[in-house]
C-alpha positions as CSV (number, residue, x, y, z in Angstrom):
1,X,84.0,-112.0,45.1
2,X,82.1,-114.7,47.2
3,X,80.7,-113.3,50.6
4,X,81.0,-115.9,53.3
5,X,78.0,-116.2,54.8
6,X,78.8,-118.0,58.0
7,X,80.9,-114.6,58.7
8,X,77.4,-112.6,58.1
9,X,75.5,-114.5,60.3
10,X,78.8,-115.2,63.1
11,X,77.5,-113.4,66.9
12,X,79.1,-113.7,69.9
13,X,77.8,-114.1,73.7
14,X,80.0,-113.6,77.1
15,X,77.5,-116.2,79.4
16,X,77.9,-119.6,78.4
17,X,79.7,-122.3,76.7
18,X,79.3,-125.6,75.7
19,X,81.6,-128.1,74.5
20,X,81.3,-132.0,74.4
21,X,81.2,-133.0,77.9
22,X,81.6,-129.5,79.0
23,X,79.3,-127.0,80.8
24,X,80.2,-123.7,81.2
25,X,78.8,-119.9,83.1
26,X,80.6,-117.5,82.8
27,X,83.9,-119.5,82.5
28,X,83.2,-121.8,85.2
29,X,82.2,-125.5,84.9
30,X,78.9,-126.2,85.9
31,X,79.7,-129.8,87.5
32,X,82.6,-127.8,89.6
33,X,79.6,-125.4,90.7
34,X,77.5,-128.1,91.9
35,X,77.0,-129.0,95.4
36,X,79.8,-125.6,95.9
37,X,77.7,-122.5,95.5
38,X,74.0,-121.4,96.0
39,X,71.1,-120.8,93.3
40,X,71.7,-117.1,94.7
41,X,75.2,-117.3,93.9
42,X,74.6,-118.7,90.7
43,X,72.1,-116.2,90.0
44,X,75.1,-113.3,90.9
45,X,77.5,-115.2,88.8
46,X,74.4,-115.5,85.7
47,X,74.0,-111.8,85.9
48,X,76.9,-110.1,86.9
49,X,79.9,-112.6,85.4
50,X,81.8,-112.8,88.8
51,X,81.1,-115.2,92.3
52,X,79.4,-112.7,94.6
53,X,81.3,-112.1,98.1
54,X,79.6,-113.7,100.9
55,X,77.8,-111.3,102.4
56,X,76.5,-109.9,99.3
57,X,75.2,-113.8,98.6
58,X,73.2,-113.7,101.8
59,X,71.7,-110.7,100.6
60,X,70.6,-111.7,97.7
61,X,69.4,-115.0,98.6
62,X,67.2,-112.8,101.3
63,X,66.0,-111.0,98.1
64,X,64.8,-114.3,96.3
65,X,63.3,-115.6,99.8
66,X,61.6,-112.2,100.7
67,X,59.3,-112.6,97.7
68,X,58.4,-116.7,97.3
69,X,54.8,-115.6,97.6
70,X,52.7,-112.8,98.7
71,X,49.1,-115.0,99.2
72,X,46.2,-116.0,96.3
73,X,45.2,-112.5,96.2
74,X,47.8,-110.6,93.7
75,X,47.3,-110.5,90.0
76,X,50.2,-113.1,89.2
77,X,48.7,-115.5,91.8
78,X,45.4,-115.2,90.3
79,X,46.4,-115.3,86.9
80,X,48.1,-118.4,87.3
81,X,45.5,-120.2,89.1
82,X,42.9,-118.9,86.5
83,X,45.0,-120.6,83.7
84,X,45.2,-124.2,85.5
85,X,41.4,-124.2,86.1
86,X,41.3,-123.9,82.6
87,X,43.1,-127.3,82.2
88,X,46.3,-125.1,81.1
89,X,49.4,-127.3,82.0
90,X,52.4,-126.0,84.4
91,X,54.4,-123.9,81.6
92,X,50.9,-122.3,80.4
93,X,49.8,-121.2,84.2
94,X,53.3,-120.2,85.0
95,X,53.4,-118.2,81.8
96,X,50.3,-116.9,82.7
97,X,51.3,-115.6,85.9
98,X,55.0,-114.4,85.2
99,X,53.2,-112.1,82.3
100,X,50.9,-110.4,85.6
101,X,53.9,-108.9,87.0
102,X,54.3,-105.6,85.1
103,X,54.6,-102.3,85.9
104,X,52.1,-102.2,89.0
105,X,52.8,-105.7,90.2
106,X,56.6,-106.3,90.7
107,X,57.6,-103.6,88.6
108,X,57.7,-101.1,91.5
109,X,61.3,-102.4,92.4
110,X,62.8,-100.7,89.3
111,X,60.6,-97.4,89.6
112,X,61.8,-97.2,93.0
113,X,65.6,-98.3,92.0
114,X,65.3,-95.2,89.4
115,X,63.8,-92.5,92.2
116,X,67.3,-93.2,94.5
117,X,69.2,-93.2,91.2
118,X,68.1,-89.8,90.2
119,X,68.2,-88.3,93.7
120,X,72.1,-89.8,94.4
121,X,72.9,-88.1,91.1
122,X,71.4,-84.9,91.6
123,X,72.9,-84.5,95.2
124,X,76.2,-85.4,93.0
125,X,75.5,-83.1,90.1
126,X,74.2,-80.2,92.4
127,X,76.3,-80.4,95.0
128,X,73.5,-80.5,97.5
129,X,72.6,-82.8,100.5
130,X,71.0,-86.0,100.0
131,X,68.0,-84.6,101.7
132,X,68.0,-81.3,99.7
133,X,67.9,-83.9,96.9
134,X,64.9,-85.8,98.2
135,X,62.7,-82.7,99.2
136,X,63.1,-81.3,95.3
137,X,62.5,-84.3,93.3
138,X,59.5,-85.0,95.4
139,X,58.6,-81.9,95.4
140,X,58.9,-82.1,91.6
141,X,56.7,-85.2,92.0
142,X,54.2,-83.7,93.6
143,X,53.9,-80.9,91.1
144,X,53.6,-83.5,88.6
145,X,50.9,-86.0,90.3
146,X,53.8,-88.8,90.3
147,X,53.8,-91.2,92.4
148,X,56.1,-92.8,94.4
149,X,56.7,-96.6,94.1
150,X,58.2,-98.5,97.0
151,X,56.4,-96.8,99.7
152,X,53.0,-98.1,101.7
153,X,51.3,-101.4,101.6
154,X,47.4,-102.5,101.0
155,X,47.6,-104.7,104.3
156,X,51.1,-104.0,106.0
157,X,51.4,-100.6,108.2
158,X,55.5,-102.0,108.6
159,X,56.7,-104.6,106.6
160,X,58.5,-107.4,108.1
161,X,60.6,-108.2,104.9
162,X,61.6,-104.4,104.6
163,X,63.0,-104.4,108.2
164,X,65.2,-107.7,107.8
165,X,66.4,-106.7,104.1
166,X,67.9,-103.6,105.7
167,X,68.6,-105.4,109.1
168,X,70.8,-107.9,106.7
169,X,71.8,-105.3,104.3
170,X,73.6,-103.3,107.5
171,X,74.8,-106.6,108.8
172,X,76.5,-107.8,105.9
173,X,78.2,-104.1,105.8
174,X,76.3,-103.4,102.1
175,X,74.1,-100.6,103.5
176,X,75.4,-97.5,102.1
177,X,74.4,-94.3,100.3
178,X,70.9,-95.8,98.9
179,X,69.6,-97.5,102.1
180,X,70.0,-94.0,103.3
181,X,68.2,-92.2,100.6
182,X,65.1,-94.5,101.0
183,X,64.6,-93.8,104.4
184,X,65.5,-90.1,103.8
185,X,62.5,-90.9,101.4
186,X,60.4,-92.0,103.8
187,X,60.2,-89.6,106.2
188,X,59.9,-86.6,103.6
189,X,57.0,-88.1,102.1
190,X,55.5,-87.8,105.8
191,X,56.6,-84.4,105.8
192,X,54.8,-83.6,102.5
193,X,51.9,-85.2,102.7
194,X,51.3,-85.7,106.6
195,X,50.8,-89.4,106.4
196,X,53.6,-92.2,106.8
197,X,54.2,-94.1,104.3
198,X,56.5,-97.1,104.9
199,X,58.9,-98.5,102.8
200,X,57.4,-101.9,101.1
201,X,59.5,-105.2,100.1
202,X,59.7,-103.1,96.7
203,X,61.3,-99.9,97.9
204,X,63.9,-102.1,100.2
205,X,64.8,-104.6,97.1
206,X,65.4,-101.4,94.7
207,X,67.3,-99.8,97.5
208,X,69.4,-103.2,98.1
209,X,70.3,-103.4,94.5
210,X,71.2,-100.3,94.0
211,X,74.0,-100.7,97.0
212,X,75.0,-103.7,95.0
213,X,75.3,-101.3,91.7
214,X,72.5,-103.9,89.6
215,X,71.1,-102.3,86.6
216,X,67.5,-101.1,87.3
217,X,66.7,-103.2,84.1
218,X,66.8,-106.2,85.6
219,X,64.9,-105.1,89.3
220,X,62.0,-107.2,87.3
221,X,64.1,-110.1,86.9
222,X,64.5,-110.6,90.7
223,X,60.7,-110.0,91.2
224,X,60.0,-112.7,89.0
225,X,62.8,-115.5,89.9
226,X,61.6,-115.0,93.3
227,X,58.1,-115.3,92.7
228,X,58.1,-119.2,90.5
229,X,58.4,-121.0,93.5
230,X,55.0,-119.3,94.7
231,X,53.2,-119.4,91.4
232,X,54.2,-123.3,90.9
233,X,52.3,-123.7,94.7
234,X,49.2,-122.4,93.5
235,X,49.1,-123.7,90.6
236,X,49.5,-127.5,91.8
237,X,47.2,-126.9,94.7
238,X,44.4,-125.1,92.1
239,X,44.8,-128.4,90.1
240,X,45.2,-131.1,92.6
241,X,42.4,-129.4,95.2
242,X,40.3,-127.7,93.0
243,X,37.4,-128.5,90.6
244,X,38.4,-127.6,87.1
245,X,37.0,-124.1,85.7
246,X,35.2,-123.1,88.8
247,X,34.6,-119.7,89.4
248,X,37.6,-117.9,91.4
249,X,36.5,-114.9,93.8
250,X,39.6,-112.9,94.2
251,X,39.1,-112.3,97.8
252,X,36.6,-114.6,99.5
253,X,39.1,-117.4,100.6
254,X,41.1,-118.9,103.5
255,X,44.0,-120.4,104.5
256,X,44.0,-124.1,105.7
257,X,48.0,-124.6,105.9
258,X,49.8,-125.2,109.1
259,X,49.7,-122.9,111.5
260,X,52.3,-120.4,112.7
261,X,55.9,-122.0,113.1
262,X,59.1,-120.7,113.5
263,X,62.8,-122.2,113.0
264,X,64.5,-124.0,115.7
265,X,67.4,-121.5,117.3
Protein backbone atom coordinates (compact mmCIF):
# COMPACT_ATOMS: atom_id res chain seq x y z
CA UNK A 1 0.00 0.00 0.00
CA UNK A 2 1.56 3.45 -1.02
CA UNK A 3 1.87 5.91 1.98
CA UNK A 4 1.14 9.46 0.83
CA UNK A 5 3.64 11.44 1.80
CA UNK A 6 2.12 14.91 1.58
CA UNK A 7 -0.30 13.47 4.37
CA UNK A 8 3.11 12.64 6.53
CA UNK A 9 4.50 15.82 6.19
CA UNK A 10 0.65 17.89 6.27
CA UNK A 11 0.78 20.53 9.77
CA UNK A 12 -1.45 23.03 10.60
CA UNK A 13 -1.14 26.70 12.20
CA UNK A 14 -4.20 28.92 13.65
CA UNK A 15 -2.15 32.66 12.92
CA UNK A 16 -2.05 33.34 9.45
CA UNK A 17 -3.20 32.80 6.00
CA UNK A 18 -2.24 33.65 2.72
CA UNK A 19 -4.01 33.38 -0.39
CA UNK A 20 -3.42 35.20 -3.89
CA UNK A 21 -4.15 38.70 -3.10
CA UNK A 22 -5.07 37.85 0.31
CA UNK A 23 -3.48 38.61 3.79
CA UNK A 24 -4.68 37.22 6.69
CA UNK A 25 -4.12 37.31 11.04
CA UNK A 26 -5.98 35.58 12.75
CA UNK A 27 -8.93 35.60 10.21
CA UNK A 28 -8.72 39.20 9.58
CA UNK A 29 -7.49 40.92 6.35
CA UNK A 30 -4.49 42.75 6.77
CA UNK A 31 -5.43 45.63 4.27
CA UNK A 32 -8.91 45.96 6.37
CA UNK A 33 -6.42 46.39 9.52
CA UNK A 34 -4.51 49.09 8.09
CA UNK A 35 -4.86 52.62 8.97
CA UNK A 36 -7.91 50.85 11.69
CA UNK A 37 -6.01 49.45 14.55
CA UNK A 38 -2.72 50.03 16.41
CA UNK A 39 0.75 47.99 16.29
CA UNK A 40 -0.48 47.32 20.03
CA UNK A 41 -3.61 46.04 18.86
CA UNK A 42 -2.14 44.07 16.33
CA UNK A 43 0.25 42.77 18.70
CA UNK A 44 -3.09 41.60 21.01
CA UNK A 45 -4.72 40.25 17.97
CA UNK A 46 -0.82 38.28 16.96
CA UNK A 47 -0.83 36.75 20.27
CA UNK A 48 -3.98 36.21 21.73
CA UNK A 49 -6.34 35.55 18.33
CA UNK A 50 -9.04 38.27 19.29
CA UNK A 51 -9.04 42.52 18.88
CA UNK A 52 -8.21 43.68 22.40
CA UNK A 53 -10.97 45.98 24.13
CA UNK A 54 -9.92 49.48 24.37
CA UNK A 55 -8.69 49.94 27.41
CA UNK A 56 -6.78 46.87 27.49
CA UNK A 57 -5.11 48.35 24.04
CA UNK A 58 -3.95 51.51 25.90
CA UNK A 59 -2.45 49.28 28.26
CA UNK A 60 -0.52 47.43 26.34
CA UNK A 61 0.59 50.09 24.12
CA UNK A 62 1.84 51.76 27.66
CA UNK A 63 3.74 48.33 27.98
CA UNK A 64 5.59 48.65 24.55
CA UNK A 65 6.26 52.59 25.25
CA UNK A 66 7.33 52.04 28.94
CA UNK A 67 10.40 50.08 27.67
CA UNK A 68 11.64 51.82 24.02
CA UNK A 69 14.92 52.29 25.84
CA UNK A 70 16.50 52.27 29.10
CA UNK A 71 20.06 54.49 28.15
CA UNK A 72 23.64 52.98 26.48
CA UNK A 73 24.35 51.44 29.70
CA UNK A 74 22.37 47.90 29.71
CA UNK A 75 23.79 44.80 28.23
CA UNK A 76 21.35 44.74 25.06
CA UNK A 77 22.38 48.49 24.46
CA UNK A 78 25.87 47.68 24.61
CA UNK A 79 25.85 44.58 22.83
CA UNK A 80 24.30 46.08 19.98
CA UNK A 81 26.47 49.01 19.70
CA UNK A 82 29.56 46.64 20.12
CA UNK A 83 28.35 44.64 16.98
CA UNK A 84 27.96 47.94 14.64
CA UNK A 85 31.51 49.16 15.60
CA UNK A 86 32.45 46.02 14.38
CA UNK A 87 31.06 46.92 10.86
CA UNK A 88 28.08 44.34 11.65
CA UNK A 89 25.04 45.51 9.62
CA UNK A 90 21.47 46.45 11.26
CA UNK A 91 20.02 42.68 11.44
CA UNK A 92 23.65 41.54 13.03
CA UNK A 93 23.65 44.42 15.85
CA UNK A 94 20.01 44.04 16.43
CA UNK A 95 20.54 40.23 16.73
CA UNK A 96 23.25 41.00 18.86
CA UNK A 97 21.37 42.98 21.24
CA UNK A 98 17.91 41.03 21.27
CA UNK A 99 20.18 37.77 22.33
CA UNK A 100 21.44 40.25 25.75
CA UNK A 101 18.09 40.16 27.06
CA UNK A 102 17.91 36.89 29.04
CA UNK A 103 17.20 35.94 32.20
CA UNK A 104 18.77 39.06 34.18
CA UNK A 105 18.04 41.61 31.51
CA UNK A 106 14.31 41.54 30.54
CA UNK A 107 13.73 38.36 31.77
CA UNK A 108 12.63 39.59 35.24
CA UNK A 109 9.08 40.26 33.83
CA UNK A 110 8.33 36.53 33.61
CA UNK A 111 10.06 35.61 37.06
CA UNK A 112 8.02 38.20 38.55
CA UNK A 113 4.78 37.15 36.44
CA UNK A 114 5.42 33.45 38.06
CA UNK A 115 6.00 34.88 41.93
CA UNK A 116 2.10 36.50 41.66
CA UNK A 117 1.08 33.36 39.88
CA UNK A 118 2.18 31.12 42.58
CA UNK A 119 1.11 33.30 45.50
CA UNK A 120 -2.74 33.90 43.70
CA UNK A 121 -2.84 30.10 43.58
CA UNK A 122 -1.74 29.25 46.86
CA UNK A 123 -4.18 31.88 48.54
CA UNK A 124 -6.68 29.83 46.21
CA UNK A 125 -5.47 26.33 47.06
CA UNK A 126 -4.96 27.17 50.86
CA UNK A 127 -7.68 29.10 51.46
CA UNK A 128 -5.61 31.79 53.01
CA UNK A 129 -5.34 35.63 52.52
CA UNK A 130 -3.45 37.10 49.78
CA UNK A 131 -1.07 38.41 52.34
CA UNK A 132 -0.81 35.13 54.33
CA UNK A 133 0.17 33.98 50.82
CA UNK A 134 2.88 36.57 50.28
CA UNK A 135 4.55 36.38 53.83
CA UNK A 136 5.03 32.33 53.29
CA UNK A 137 6.34 32.15 49.81
CA UNK A 138 8.77 34.85 50.71
CA UNK A 139 9.41 33.59 53.61
CA UNK A 140 10.13 30.35 51.69
CA UNK A 141 12.33 32.58 49.51
CA UNK A 142 14.24 33.66 52.03
CA UNK A 143 14.93 30.26 53.38
CA UNK A 144 16.08 29.46 50.11
CA UNK A 145 18.43 32.58 49.17
CA UNK A 146 15.83 33.40 46.14
CA UNK A 147 15.51 36.40 45.00
CA UNK A 148 12.85 38.36 44.04
CA UNK A 149 12.66 39.82 40.55
CA UNK A 150 10.59 42.95 39.88
CA UNK A 151 11.54 44.83 42.89
CA UNK A 152 14.41 47.74 43.27
CA UNK A 153 16.24 49.56 40.69
CA UNK A 154 20.26 50.29 40.18
CA UNK A 155 19.37 54.13 39.68
CA UNK A 156 15.50 54.63 40.40
CA UNK A 157 14.43 54.84 44.26
CA UNK A 158 10.49 55.07 42.48
CA UNK A 159 10.04 54.35 39.07
CA UNK A 160 8.15 56.60 37.01
CA UNK A 161 6.97 53.91 34.49
CA UNK A 162 5.80 51.63 37.51
CA UNK A 163 3.50 54.43 38.79
CA UNK A 164 1.75 55.27 35.38
CA UNK A 165 1.49 51.36 34.37
CA UNK A 166 -0.63 51.00 37.50
CA UNK A 167 -2.01 54.67 37.29
CA UNK A 168 -3.36 53.34 33.62
CA UNK A 169 -3.90 49.88 34.64
CA UNK A 170 -6.57 51.30 37.46
CA UNK A 171 -7.86 53.77 34.95
CA UNK A 172 -8.66 51.48 32.32
CA UNK A 173 -10.51 49.33 35.17
CA UNK A 174 -7.80 46.21 34.53
CA UNK A 175 -6.27 46.46 37.99
CA UNK A 176 -7.37 43.52 39.85
CA UNK A 177 -6.20 40.60 42.00
CA UNK A 178 -2.33 40.83 40.73
CA UNK A 179 -1.78 44.67 40.88
CA UNK A 180 -2.73 43.91 44.45
CA UNK A 181 -0.38 41.08 45.15
CA UNK A 182 2.61 43.13 43.83
CA UNK A 183 2.19 45.84 46.06
CA UNK A 184 1.23 43.33 48.85
CA UNK A 185 4.80 42.23 47.72
CA UNK A 186 6.30 45.28 48.20
CA UNK A 187 5.62 46.16 51.39
CA UNK A 188 6.40 42.57 52.94
CA UNK A 189 9.68 42.50 51.48
CA UNK A 190 10.16 45.88 53.69
CA UNK A 191 8.88 44.05 56.39
CA UNK A 192 11.38 41.16 55.94
CA UNK A 193 14.25 42.68 55.26
CA UNK A 194 13.87 46.42 56.66
CA UNK A 195 14.64 48.01 53.40
CA UNK A 196 12.03 49.21 50.64
CA UNK A 197 12.26 47.83 47.69
CA UNK A 198 10.13 49.34 44.93
CA UNK A 199 8.40 47.76 42.28
CA UNK A 200 10.53 48.25 38.85
CA UNK A 201 9.03 48.52 35.17
CA UNK A 202 9.52 44.58 35.43
CA UNK A 203 7.47 43.79 38.44
CA UNK A 204 4.56 46.27 37.10
CA UNK A 205 4.68 44.73 33.33
CA UNK A 206 4.48 40.94 34.99
CA UNK A 207 1.79 42.27 37.29
CA UNK A 208 -0.16 44.02 34.14
CA UNK A 209 -0.12 40.84 32.25
CA UNK A 210 -1.00 38.73 34.55
CA UNK A 211 -4.45 41.02 35.00
CA UNK A 212 -4.67 40.51 31.29
CA UNK A 213 -4.29 36.49 31.90
CA UNK A 214 -0.91 36.41 29.18
CA UNK A 215 1.09 33.39 29.53
CA UNK A 216 4.27 34.08 31.54
CA UNK A 217 6.11 32.48 28.43
CA UNK A 218 5.80 35.25 26.45
CA UNK A 219 6.57 38.18 29.39
CA UNK A 220 10.05 38.00 27.22
CA UNK A 221 8.39 38.72 24.07
CA UNK A 222 7.02 42.11 25.26
CA UNK A 223 10.49 43.00 26.70
CA UNK A 224 11.92 42.53 23.53
CA UNK A 225 9.24 44.16 20.97
CA UNK A 226 9.51 47.00 23.10
CA UNK A 227 13.00 47.32 23.21
CA UNK A 228 13.90 47.33 18.87
CA UNK A 229 12.97 50.65 18.52
CA UNK A 230 15.82 51.56 21.23
CA UNK A 231 18.36 49.05 20.01
CA UNK A 232 17.85 50.34 16.22
CA UNK A 233 18.69 54.16 17.84
CA UNK A 234 21.90 53.05 19.06
CA UNK A 235 22.89 51.28 16.67
CA UNK A 236 22.45 54.06 13.76
CA UNK A 237 23.88 56.66 16.05
CA UNK A 238 27.11 54.09 16.99
CA UNK A 239 27.52 53.92 13.16
CA UNK A 240 26.68 57.26 11.84
CA UNK A 241 28.56 59.18 14.95
CA UNK A 242 31.06 56.92 15.91
CA UNK A 243 34.53 55.77 14.59
CA UNK A 244 34.40 52.18 13.63
CA UNK A 245 35.78 49.59 16.35
CA UNK A 246 36.67 52.10 18.93
CA UNK A 247 36.83 51.08 22.33
CA UNK A 248 33.33 51.38 24.21
CA UNK A 249 33.55 52.19 28.08
CA UNK A 250 30.28 51.05 29.45
CA UNK A 251 29.84 53.90 31.74
CA UNK A 252 31.95 56.96 30.94
CA UNK A 253 29.44 58.77 28.46
CA UNK A 254 26.96 61.55 28.11
CA UNK A 255 23.92 62.57 26.73
CA UNK A 256 23.91 65.36 24.01
CA UNK A 257 20.10 65.07 22.90
CA UNK A 258 17.56 67.70 23.44
CA UNK A 259 16.86 68.64 26.57
CA UNK A 260 13.84 67.97 28.78
CA UNK A 261 10.41 68.46 26.92
CA UNK A 262 7.11 67.57 27.68
CA UNK A 263 3.82 67.14 25.42
CA UNK A 264 1.57 69.99 24.78
CA UNK A 265 -1.79 69.56 27.12
Amino acid sequence: MRVDKMSELHWSQSVTKIEPNKVMLRGYPIDELMGEITYAEGIYLALRGDLPEPGVAKIIDAILVSSLDHGATPPSALAARTAASTGSPLNGALAAGILSINKYHGGAIEDAMRTFLNIKEMSEDEGISPEEAVESLLSTYRVENKRVMGYGHRIHSDDPRQKQLFALARESGLAGDFIEIAELVEEELKRQIGKRLPINVDGAIGAVLCELKFPPELANAFFIMARVPGLVAHIYDEQSAHKPMRKIHPTDHDYKGPEERHLEQ
